[in-house]
C-alpha positions as CSV (number, residue, x, y, z in Angstrom):
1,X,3.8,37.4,-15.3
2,X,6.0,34.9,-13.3
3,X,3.4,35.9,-10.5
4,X,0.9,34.0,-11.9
5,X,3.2,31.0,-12.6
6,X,3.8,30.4,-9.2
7,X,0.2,31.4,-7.9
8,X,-1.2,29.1,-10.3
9,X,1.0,26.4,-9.4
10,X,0.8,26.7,-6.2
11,X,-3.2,26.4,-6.3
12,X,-2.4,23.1,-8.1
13,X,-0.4,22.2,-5.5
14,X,-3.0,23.1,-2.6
15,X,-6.1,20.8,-4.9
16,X,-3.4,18.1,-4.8
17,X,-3.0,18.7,-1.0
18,X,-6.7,18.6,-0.5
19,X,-7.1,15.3,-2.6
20,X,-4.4,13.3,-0.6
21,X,-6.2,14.7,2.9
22,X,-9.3,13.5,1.8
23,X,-7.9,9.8,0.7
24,X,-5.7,9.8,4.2
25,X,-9.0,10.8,6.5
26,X,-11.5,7.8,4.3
27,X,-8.4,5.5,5.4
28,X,-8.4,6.6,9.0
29,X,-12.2,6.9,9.3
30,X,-13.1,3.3,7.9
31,X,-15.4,5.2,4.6
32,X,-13.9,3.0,2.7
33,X,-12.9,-0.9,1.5
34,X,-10.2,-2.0,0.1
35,X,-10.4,-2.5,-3.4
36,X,-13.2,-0.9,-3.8
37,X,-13.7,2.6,-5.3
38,X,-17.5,3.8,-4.8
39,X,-18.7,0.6,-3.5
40,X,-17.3,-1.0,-6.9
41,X,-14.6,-3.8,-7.2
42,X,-11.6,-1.7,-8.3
43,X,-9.9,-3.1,-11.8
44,X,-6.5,-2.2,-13.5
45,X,-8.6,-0.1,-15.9
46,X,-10.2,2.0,-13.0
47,X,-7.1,2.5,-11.2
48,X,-5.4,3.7,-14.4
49,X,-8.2,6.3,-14.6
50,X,-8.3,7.0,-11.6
51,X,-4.3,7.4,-11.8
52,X,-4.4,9.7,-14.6
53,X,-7.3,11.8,-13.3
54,X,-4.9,12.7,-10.1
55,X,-2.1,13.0,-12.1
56,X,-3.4,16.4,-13.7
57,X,-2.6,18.6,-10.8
58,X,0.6,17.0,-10.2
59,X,1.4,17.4,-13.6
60,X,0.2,21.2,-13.8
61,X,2.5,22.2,-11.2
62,X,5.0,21.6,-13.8
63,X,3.5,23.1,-16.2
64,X,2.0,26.1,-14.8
65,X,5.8,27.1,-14.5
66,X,7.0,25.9,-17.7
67,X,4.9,26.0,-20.6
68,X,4.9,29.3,-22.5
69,X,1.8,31.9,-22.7
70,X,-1.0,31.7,-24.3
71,X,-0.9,27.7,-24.2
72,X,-0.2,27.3,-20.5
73,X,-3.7,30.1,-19.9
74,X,-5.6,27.6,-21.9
75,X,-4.1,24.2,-20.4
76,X,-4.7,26.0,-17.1
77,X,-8.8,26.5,-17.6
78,X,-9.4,23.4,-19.8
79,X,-7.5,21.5,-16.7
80,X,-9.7,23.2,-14.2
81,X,-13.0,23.1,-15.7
82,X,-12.1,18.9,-16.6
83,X,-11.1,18.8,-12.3
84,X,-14.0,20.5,-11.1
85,X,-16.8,18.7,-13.0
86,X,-15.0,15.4,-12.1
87,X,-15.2,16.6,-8.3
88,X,-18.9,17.8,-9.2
89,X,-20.3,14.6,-10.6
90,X,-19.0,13.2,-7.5
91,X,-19.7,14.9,-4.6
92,X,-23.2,13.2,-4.0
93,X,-21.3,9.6,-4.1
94,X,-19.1,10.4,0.0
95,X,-20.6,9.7,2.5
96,X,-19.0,11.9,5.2
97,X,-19.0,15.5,5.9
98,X,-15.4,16.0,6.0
99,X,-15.2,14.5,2.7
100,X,-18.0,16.6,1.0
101,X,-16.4,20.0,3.4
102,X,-12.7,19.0,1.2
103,X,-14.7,18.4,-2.1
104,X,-16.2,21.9,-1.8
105,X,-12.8,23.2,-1.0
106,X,-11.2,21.5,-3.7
107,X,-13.8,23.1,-6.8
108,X,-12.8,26.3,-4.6
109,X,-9.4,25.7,-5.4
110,X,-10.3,24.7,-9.3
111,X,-12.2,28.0,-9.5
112,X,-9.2,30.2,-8.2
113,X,-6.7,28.1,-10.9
114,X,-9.6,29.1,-13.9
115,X,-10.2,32.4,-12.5
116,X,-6.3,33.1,-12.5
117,X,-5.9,32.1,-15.9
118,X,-8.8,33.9,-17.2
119,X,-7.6,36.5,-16.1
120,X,-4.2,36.3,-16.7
121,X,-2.9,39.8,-18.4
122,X,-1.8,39.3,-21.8
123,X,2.5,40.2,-22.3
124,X,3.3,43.3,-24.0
125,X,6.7,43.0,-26.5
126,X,9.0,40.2,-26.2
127,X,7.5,38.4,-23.0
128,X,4.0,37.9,-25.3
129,X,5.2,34.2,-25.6
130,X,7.0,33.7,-21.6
């Protein structure tokens, strides 16, 4: 049980990781303008969005660790089906390889978290709610 706590949050973690590298290489390799966000003048309302968006994963590390069973299970998949078809929708929208290579990665990482959860084994006696 506390084994797939920890796995789980630490495939939150690694989709975190893989969002940052992706922002830090568009920074180094020019792919982007400042405040822009897809070739779009960014507002307080996007940025919000876009705030609350990355602040799932961060958030589920947390929670992966805290939250009791069966809630955390279905937090976990809802979070990770949400992520990936975020990520999916848009993929065609970067320009560069490396970004599309760490998008791929990153629904990778959001099928592991679902898969995980899905089939997390459901506690016998006491644990049932751990």
């Amino acid at each position: 049980m506390e084994e797939v706590r920890i796995n789980l949050s630490a495939l939150w973690v690694c989709l975190m990781l893989t969002f940052f590298l992706g922002d830090v290489l568009r920074i180094f390799s020019g792919d982007f303008e400042a405040g822009e966000i897809g070739g779009m003048a960014g507002s307080q309302v996007i940025y919000l969005a876009v705030a609350i968006v990355l602040l799932i994963p961060i958030g589920m590390v947390f929670l992966s660790l805290t939250l009791k069973y069966p809630v955390i299970r279905w937090v976990t998949i809802i979070a990770a089906i949400f992520l990936f078809c975020f990520n999916l929708i848009g993929l065609p929208g970067y320009p560069g390889a490396y970004d599309k290579f760490l998008i791929v990665v990153g629904l990778l990482f959001n099928v592991l978290t679902a898969w995980y959860a899905w089939k997390w084994p459901k506690p016998e006696g006491p644990e049932r709610t751990q």
